[in-house]
Residue, then its C-alpha position, 0 to 999 in steps of 0.5 A: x856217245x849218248x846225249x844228254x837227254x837219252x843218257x838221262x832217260x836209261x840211266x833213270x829207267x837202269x836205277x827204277x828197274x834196279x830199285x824195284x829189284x831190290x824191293x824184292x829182294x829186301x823182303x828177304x834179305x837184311x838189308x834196305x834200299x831208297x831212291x832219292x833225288x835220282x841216287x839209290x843207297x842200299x843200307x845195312x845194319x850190322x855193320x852199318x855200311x851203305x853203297x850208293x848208285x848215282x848218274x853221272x851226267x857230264x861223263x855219260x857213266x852210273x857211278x856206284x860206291x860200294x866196299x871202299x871203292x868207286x866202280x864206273x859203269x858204261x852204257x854198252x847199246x849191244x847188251x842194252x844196259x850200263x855195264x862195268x868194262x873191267x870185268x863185264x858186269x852189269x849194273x844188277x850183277x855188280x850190286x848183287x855181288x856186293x850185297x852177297x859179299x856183304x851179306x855173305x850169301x849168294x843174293x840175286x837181283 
């Protein structure tokens, strides 16, 4: 398991690479994203709706929040990224998923 320091150190670099990647993609999509106190939130208008991307310290995990529901990434050190063990996403992939499905166009991140 990660320590404390390392899982801090991917987990911010993961939410920066993720955040610069949404920049770009915001410029043509319709949606809006912020990175703040280390959370990132993707914002929609029309219907209002916002996930929300979070570390999560004491369980070594990034925690997203999005269509009612709450998915846990891991750090998996083979692909080096956090990835969801369920379906083998990673944190880009999943979030490009649910803006797509929010949008209802394909959006890659």
């Amino acid at each position: 398991m990660l320590d404390e320091l390392q899982f801090q150190t991917l987990a911010e670099e993961a939410l920066t690479a993720l955040f610069k990647s949404l920049n770009d993609a915001a410029e043509k999509y319709d949606f809006e994203a912020d990175m703040n106190n280390g959370a990132l939130t993707v914002e929609f208008e029309d219907p209002p709706t916002k996930f929300v991307v979070s570390p999560n310290s004491p369980v070594r995990q990034i925690w997203v929040s999005a269509h009612l529901r709450s998915f846990k990434l891991d750090w998996q050190p083979l692909r080096n990224t956090f990835v969801l063990p369920d379906t083998g996403q990673d944190l880009k992939q999943l979030i490009a998923a649910h803006i797509s499905q929010e949008l209802s166009e394909e959006v890659t991140l």
